[in-house]
N, C-alpha and C positions, 0 to 999 in steps of 0.2 A: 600759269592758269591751272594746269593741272595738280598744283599743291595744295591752292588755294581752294579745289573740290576734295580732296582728300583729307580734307582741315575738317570738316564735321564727323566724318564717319571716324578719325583719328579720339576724337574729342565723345564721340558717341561711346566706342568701344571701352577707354579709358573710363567713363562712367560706369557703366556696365561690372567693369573688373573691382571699382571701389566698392559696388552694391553689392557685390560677391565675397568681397571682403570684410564688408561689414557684417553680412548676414551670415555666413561663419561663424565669426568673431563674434555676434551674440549668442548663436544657438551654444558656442561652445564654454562662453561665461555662463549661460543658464544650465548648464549640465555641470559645473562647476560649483558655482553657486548650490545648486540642488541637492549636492554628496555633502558637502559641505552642511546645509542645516540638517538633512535625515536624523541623524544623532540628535540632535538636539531639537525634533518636532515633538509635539505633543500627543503622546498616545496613550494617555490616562485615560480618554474615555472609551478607546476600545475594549477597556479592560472591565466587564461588568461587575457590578457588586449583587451578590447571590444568585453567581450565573452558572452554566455549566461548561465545563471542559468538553470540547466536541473534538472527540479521536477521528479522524477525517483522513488516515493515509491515501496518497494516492500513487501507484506505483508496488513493486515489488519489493518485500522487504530483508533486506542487508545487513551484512555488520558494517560494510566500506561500501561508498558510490563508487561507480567506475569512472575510470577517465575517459572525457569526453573530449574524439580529435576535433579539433580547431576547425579543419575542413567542415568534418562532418556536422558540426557545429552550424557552420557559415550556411551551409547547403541544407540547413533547418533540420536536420539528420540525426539527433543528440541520441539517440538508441531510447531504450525502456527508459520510461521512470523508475524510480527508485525512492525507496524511502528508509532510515537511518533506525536499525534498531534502536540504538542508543537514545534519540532523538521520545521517541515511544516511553521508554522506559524512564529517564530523567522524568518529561512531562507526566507522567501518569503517578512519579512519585511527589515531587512538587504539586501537584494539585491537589493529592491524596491529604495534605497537611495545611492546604490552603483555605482559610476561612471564607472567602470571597468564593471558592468552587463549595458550589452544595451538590452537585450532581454531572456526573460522566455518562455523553451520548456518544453512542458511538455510531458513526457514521460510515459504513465499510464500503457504499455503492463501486467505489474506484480502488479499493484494493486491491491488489496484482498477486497477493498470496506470499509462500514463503517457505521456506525449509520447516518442518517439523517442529526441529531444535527452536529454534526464534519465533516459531507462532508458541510454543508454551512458555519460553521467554515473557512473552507480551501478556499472555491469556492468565501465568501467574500475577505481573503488575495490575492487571484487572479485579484480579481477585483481591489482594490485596488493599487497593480501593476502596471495594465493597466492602469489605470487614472492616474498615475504617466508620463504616455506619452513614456512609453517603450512597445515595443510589445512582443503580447502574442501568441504562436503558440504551438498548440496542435498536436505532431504525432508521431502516437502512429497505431499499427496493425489493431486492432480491440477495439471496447469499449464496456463497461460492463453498465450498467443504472449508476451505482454509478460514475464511471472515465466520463460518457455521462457528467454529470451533471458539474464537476467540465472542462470540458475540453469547455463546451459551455460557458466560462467565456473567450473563445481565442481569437483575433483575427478572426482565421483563423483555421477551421478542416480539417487535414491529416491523410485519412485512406486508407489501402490497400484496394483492390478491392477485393482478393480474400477472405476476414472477413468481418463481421458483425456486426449490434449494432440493439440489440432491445429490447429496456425495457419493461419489463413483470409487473411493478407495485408493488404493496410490500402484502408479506404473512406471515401468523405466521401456521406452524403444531406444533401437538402433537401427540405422541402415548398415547396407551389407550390400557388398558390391563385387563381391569374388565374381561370377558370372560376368559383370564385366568387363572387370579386369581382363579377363580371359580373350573376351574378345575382341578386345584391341589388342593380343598379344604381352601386355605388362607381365612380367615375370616379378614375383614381391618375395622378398627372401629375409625371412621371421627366423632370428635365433631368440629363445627365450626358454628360461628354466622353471617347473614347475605347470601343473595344470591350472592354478588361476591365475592366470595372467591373458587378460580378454580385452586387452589396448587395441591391441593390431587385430581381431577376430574379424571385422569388416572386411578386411585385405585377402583373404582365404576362407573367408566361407560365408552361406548366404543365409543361414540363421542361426538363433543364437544356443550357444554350447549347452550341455546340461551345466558345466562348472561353473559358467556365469549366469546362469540361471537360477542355481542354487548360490550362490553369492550375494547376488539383487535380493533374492526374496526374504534370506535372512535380514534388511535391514527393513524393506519393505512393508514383510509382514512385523514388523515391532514397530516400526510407527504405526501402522493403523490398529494395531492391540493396542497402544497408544493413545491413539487417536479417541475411539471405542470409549476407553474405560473413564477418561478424563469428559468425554462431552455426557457418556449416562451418566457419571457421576454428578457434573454440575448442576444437570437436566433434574436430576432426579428421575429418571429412566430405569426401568429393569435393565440387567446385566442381558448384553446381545440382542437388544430389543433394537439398535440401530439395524444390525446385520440382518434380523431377521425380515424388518420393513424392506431391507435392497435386495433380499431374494428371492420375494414374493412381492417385489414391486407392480406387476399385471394383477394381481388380486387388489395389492392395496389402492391401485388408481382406479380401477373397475367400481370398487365402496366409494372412492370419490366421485364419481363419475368425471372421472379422466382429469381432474384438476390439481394440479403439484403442488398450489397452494393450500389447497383444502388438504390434502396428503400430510402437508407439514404442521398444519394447525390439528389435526386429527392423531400423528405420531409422536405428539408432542415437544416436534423442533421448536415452533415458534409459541408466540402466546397467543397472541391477537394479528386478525388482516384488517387492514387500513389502507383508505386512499391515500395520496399524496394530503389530500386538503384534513383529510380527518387526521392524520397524523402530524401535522403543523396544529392543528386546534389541539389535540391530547398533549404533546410537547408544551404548547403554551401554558394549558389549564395546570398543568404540572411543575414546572419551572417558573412563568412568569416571561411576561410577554416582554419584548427587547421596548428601548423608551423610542427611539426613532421609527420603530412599525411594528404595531401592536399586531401581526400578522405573525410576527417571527417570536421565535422565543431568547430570551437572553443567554449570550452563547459566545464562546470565542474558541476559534481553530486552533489546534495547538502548536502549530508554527508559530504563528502568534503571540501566541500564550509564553514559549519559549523565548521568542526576540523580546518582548517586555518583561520577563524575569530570568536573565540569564543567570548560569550557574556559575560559580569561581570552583576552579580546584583548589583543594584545602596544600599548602605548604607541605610539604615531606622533604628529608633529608633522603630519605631512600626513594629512588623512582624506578618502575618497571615498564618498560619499550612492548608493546602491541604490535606486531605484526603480523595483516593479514594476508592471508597466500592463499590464492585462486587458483583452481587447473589440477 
């Protein structure tokens, strides 16, 4: 008797496990299946004809992505984004030759910025562009010093009125924890030769030396002389005319009456303030409206733009190894 009750629930279960098995077994043909045609989809019509190349990083910009642990991965934890100098540079040169790109926007809102070296990196292929006799249009919400920099390479600057831009110059902190060392008893024992040697300065003392003081600022102050000469140059700006607006920034927002984007239309960072909807209409009237919404203007990301025209490296007998080293 009691088999003969246990004969449904026997007979239930077993079903159960086949639907289990099945539904697997599709999901995992369809992902299958899916890697499978990518390659071979149709993506000609993302690719517009007399559109623009939209510079769109988003992320911090690098020569190498970092490795991302698996964990940290799984636990949704991937650290900063990142975005691939190289990646910047290829696309900006490829486009620059492309008859199908008539114009480069640049889109900076999610920028993360970037080492000096690598934002003039980029801010030359910009340039270069432009001399190509195609235009360069910058618009974007607000600007950070680092996207200031690479967007005064435009034409033309489009910023919302209700953000900001105002470069603060470059700085290096440290913490310092001598003091507590101390008080939990840690004894820290520093053999090292030479006065700049400011690795271990944390471990014995609680700020920072004159010797690495004067170390930092040497590289410091040449990037933003740097920085300085390259964006009044592009701007067409007087020499020190940035400096002088960030040291009498309380006089210059008081003439605005307290507004940073009138500041920056006033200083001459930008060109023009624009809403979001009036700088989607300007973009259009300029470019030419996308065919699927005449709201947008025709445009392709250059992720994008790079997976649809990927590049071959050319054959050499001689090769040279790249290795980048962090720390």
């Amino acid at each position: 008797m009691t088999r003969f009750l246990k004969l449904p629930f026997q007979l239930f279960w077993k079903l159960l496990k086949a639907l289990q098995t099945l539904l697997f077994g599709l999901i995992a043909l369809g992902l299958f299946l899916a890697l499978i045609a990518a390659p071979f989809s149709d993506n000609a019509s993302q690719m517009p004809e007399d559109g623009a190349l939209v510079l769109n990083p988003s992320g911090v910009l690098v020569e190498e992505k970092t490795a991302v642990d698996p964990l940290n991965f799984l636990a949704d934890d991937g650290g900063p984004s990142e975005v691939l100098l190289q990646d910047l540079v290829v696309a900006l040169e490829q486009a620059r030759d492309d008859p199908r790109i008539t114009t480069l926007v640049l889109n900076l809102d999610n920028f993360g910025g970037g080492l000096m070296p690598h934002l003039e990196i980029v801010a030359d292929g910009i340039r270069d562009f432009r001399a190509s006799g195609k235009k360069v249009i910058a618009a974007s919400n607000g600007y950070s010093q680092s996207s200031l920099l690479l967007a005064a390479e435009a034409d033309e600057i489009l910023m919302n009125p209700e953000y900001a831009v105002l470069p603060e110059g470059f700085s290096a902190y440290r913490t310092y924890f001598s003091s507590l060392l101390q008080r939990l008893n840690v004894t820290v024992n520093l053999f090292k030769v030479g006065q700049y040697k400011s690795a271990a300065e944390p471990y014995f003392q609680d700020r920072m030396s004159d010797e690495d003081k004067q170390a930092r600022l040497a590289y410091l102050n040449a990037w933003w002389d740097t920085y300085t000469d390259r964006f009044e140059t592009a701007r067409g700006l007087p020499a020190e005319s940035l400096n002088d607006t960030i040291d009498n920034i309380q006089a210059v927002l008081e003439s605005a009456s307290g507004n940073l984007g009138q500041v920056a239309l006033n200083s001459g960072w930008v060109d023009q303030l624009m809403s979001d909807r009036e700088r989607a209409e300007y973009l259009v009237g300029v470019i030419g409206a996308d065919e699927e919404d005449e709201q947008r203007y025709r445009g392709i990301g250059f992720e994008d733009y790079l997976a649809l025209n990927p590049t071959e490296a050319e054959a050499s007998e001689h090769k040279i190894a790249v290795i980048t080293a962090v720390g």
